[in-house]
C-alpha positions in Angstrom: 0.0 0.0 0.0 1.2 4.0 -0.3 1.5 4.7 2.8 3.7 7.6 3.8 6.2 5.6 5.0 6.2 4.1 1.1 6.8 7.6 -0.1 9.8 8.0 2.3 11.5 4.9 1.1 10.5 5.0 -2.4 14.0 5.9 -4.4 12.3 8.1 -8.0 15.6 7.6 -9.8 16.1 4.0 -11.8 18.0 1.8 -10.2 21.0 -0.4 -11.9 18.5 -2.8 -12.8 16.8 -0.5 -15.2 20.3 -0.7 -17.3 20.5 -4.4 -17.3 17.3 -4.7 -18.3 17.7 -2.8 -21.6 20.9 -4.5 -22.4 18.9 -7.3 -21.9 16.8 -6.3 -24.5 18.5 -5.1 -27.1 19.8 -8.6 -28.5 15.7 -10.1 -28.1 14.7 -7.1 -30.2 17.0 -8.1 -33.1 15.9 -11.4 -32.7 12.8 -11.2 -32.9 13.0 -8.1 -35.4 11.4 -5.2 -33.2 12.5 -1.7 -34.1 12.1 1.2 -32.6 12.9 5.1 -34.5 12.2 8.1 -33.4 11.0 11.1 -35.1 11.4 15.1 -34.1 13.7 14.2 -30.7 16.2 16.6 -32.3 13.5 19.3 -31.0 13.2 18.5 -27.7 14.6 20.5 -24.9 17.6 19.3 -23.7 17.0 20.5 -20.2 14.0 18.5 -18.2 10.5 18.8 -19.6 7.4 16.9 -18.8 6.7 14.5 -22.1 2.8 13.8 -22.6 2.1 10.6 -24.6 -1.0 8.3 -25.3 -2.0 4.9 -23.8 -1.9 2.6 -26.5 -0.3 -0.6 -24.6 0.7 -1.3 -20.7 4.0 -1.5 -21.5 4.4 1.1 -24.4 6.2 3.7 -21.8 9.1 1.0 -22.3 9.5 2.6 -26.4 10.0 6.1 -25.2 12.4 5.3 -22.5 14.3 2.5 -25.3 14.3 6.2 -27.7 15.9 8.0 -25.2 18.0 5.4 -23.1 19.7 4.9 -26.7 20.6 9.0 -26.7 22.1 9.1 -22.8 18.9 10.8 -22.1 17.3 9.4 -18.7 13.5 9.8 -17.5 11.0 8.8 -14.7 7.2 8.0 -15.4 4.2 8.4 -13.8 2.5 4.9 -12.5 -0.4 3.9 -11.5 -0.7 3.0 -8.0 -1.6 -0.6 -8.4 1.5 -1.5 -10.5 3.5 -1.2 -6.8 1.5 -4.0 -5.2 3.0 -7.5 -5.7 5.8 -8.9 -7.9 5.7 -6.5 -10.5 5.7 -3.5 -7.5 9.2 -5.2 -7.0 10.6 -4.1 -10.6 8.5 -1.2 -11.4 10.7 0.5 -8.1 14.1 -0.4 -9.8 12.6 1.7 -12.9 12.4 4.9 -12.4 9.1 5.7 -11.5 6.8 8.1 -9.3 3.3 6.7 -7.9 0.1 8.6 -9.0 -2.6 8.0 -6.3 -6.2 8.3 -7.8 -9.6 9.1 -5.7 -10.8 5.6 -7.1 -7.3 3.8 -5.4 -7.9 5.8 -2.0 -11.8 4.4 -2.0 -10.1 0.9 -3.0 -7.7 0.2 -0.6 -9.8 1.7 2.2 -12.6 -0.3 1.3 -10.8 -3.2 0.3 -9.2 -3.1 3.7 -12.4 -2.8 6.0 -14.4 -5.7 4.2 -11.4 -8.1 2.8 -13.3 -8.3 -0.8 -13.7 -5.6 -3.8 -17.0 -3.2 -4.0 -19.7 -4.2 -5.6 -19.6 -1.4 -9.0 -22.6 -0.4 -7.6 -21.0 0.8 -4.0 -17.8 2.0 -5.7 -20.4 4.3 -7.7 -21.8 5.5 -4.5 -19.1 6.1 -3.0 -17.5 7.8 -6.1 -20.5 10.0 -6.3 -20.1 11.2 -2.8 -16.2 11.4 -2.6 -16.5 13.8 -5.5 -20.2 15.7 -5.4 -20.9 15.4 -1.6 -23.7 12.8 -2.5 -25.4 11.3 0.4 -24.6 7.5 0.9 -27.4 5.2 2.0 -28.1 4.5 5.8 -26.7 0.5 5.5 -23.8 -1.5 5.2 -21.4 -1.6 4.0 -21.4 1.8 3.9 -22.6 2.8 7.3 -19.5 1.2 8.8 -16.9 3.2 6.6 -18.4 6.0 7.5 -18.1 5.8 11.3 -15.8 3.3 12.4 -12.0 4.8 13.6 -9.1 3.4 12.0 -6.0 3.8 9.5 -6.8 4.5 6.4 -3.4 3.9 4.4 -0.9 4.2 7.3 -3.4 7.8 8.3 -5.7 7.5 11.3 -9.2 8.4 10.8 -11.4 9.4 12.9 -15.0 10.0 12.2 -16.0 12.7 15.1 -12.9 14.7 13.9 -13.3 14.7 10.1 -15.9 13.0 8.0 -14.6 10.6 5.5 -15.2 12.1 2.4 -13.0 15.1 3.7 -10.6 12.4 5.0 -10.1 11.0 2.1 -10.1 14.3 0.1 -6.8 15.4 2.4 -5.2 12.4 1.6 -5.8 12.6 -2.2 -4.3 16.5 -2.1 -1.5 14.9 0.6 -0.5 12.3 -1.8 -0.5 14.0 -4.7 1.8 16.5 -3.2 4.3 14.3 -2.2 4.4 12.9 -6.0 5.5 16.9 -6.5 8.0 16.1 -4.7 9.2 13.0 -6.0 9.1 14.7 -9.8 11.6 17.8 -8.4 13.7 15.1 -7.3 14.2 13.8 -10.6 14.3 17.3 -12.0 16.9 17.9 -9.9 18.7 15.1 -10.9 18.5 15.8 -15.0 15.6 13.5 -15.2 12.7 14.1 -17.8 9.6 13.5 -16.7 6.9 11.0 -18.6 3.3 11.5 -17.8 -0.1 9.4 -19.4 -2.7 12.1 -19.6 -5.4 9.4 -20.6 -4.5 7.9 -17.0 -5.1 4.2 -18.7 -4.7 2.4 -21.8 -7.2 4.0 -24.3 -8.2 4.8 -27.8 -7.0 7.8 -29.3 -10.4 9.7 -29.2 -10.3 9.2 -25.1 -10.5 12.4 -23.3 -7.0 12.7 -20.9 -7.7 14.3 -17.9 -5.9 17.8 -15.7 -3.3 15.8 -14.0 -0.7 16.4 -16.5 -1.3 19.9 -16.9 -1.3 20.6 -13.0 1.7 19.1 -12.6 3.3 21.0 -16.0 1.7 24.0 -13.7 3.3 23.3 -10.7 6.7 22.4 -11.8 7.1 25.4 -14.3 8.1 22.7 -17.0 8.0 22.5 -21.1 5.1 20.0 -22.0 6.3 17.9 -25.0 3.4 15.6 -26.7 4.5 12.4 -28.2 3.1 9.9 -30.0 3.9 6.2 -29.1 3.0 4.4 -32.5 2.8 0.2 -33.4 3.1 -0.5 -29.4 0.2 -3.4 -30.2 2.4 -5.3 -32.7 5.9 -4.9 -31.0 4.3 -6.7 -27.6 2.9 -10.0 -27.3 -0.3 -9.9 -25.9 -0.5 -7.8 -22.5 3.0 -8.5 -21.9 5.9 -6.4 -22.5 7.8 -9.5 -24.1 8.6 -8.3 -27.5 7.2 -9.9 -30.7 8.7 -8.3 -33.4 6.9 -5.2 -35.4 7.8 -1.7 -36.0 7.1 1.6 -33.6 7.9 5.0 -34.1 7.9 7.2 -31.0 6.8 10.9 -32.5 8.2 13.9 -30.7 6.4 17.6 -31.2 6.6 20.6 -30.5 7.6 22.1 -26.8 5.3 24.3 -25.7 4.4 26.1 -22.2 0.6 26.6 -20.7 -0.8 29.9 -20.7 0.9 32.0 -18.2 -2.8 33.3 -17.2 -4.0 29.4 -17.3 -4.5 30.1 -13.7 -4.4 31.6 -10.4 -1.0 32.1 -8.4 -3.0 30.8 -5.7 -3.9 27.4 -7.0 -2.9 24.9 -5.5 -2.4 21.5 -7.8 -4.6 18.8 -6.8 -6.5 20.1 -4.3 -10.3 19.1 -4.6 -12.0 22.5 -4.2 -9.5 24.3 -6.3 -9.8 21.4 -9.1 -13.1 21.9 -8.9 -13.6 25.8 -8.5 -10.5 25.9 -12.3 -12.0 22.6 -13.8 -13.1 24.1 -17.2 -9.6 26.3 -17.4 -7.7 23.0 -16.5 -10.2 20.6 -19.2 -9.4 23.1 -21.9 -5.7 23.4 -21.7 -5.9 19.2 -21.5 -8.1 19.1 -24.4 -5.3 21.0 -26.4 -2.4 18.6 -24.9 -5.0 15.7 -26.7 -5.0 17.5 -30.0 -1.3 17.6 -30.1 -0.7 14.1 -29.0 -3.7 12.9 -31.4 -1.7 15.0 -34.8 1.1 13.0 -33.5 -0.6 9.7 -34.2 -0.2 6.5 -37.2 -3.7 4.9 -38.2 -2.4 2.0 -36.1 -2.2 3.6 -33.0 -5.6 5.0 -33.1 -8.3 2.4 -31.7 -9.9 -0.1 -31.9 -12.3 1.1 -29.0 -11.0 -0.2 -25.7 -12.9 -3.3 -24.8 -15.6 -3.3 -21.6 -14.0 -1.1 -18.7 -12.0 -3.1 -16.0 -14.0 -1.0 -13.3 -12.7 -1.1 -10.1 -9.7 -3.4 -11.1 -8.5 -0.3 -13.0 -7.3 1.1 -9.4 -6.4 -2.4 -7.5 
């Protein structure tokens, strides 16, 4: 789980393994016939920016770091929460990464934690609907006892007659969130270029992305660079990140900063009031991101559709 104390321990730079790994690869790829180009890198920044790329494959963020690993050039990428849990949590810490908490992980784990078993979609919905809108939850387990029973909620206490859990969790989303900040200026700090999903999962092209990218672009005063990760379906087999021959082109544009006006001084990234008070200034400015990543884009990387939504297994 991301506890605090996982955010204190968790080292964002990649680790040796991260090198083996790729020199691992490189002999597989030419067996198997993989390649990988790049196009428009010689326009990138060479000091950090944040690169925004679509979600075409679990594993595509492993072409854009193959395109720059090849030039000396080293980055960290955003990852979903649940990719630290278990075996795989074990390697994605070795490769440079920084953890992304979600308001559907935070009502997972808690959840998950109090009644040992997965909401029904149903009670995720509720409980979605009044996490984000302030929607009343019915008078009835198992809602009744997440509501007001006391205890730790992802290494935090909670307690009920001190702050209600929708504001509970609300903290810990803005508290999580910020220590990701922190994480990212680390690897600023150390040269690193950041590598960020603005669809948040694996989607077709036409998918909206949503304001985390641009917050954190905000908040970190950095270049946004849209890419375009193209053939990641026929270089991987299946769902794995085994390679299986095939051809991708990772397609660099433009750098470009938001609108110095996009917003307030005051804002503060990822705080739920202040999301919710700039929400049309933030969906705009990601709607633009989405049309650069999308002219970025080969026929094959745009759908098919995604298949039926994972629902809660997306977060856990």
């Amino acid at each position: 789980m991301l506890t605090r104390e996982f955010y204190e321990g968790h080292q964002v730079r990649p680790g040796r393994l991260e090198a083996a790994i790729f020199r691992l690869a490189q002999p597989i790829r030419r067996l198997v016939g993989t390649r990988v180009d790049s196009e428009g890198i010689e326009g990138m920044p060479a000091e950090p920016v944040l690169l925004a790329t679509n979600a075409s494959h679990r594993h595509d963020f492993l072409l854009m770091r193959q395109v720059l690993l090849s030039r000396g050039v080293g980055s960290v990428v955003f990852s979903k929460p649940k990719n630290y849990h278990g075996l795989l949590g074990i390697l994605v810490r070795q490769l440079g990464t920084i953890p992304l908490v979600s308001r559907g992980y935070l009502i997972l784990s808690d959840f998950v934690s109090r009644w040992r078993r997965r909401p029904t979609e149903e009670e995720y919905r509720i409980l979605r609907d009044h996490l984000d809108q302030g929607v009343g939850v019915p008078d009835r387990e198992p809602f009744t006892s997440l509501m007001v029973t006391p205890r730790e909620i992802l290494g935090n206490r909670f307690v009920p007659s001190q702050e209600p859990w929708r504001e509970c969790l609300r903290r810990l989303y803005r508290e999580a969130l910020a220590r990701s900040l922190s994480l990212a200026r680390e690897a600023l700090q150390a040269g690193y270029h950041l590598h960020i999903y603005p669809q948040g999962t694996v989607a077709a092209d036409a998918a909206p992305g949503r304001i985390g990218a641009v917050q954190i672009a905000w908040a970190l005063g950095l270049p946004l660079v849209p890419a375009g990760l193209n053939g990641a379906r026929d270089i991987f087999l299946g769902d794995s990140p085994a390679f299986f021959g095939g051809h991708g082109v990772v397609r660099f544009g433009r750098p470009y900063h938001l609108a110095q006006d996009l917003l307030p001084a005051e804002f503060v990234p990822f705080d739920p009031q202040h999301e919710e008070r700039y929400r049309p200034r933030l969906q705009e400015a990601t709607d633009e991101l989405m049309r650069r990543i999308g002219s970025l884009l080969d026929e094959s990387a745009r759908g098919p559709e995604p298949g039926p939504s994972r629902g809660t297994r997306a977060f856990l």
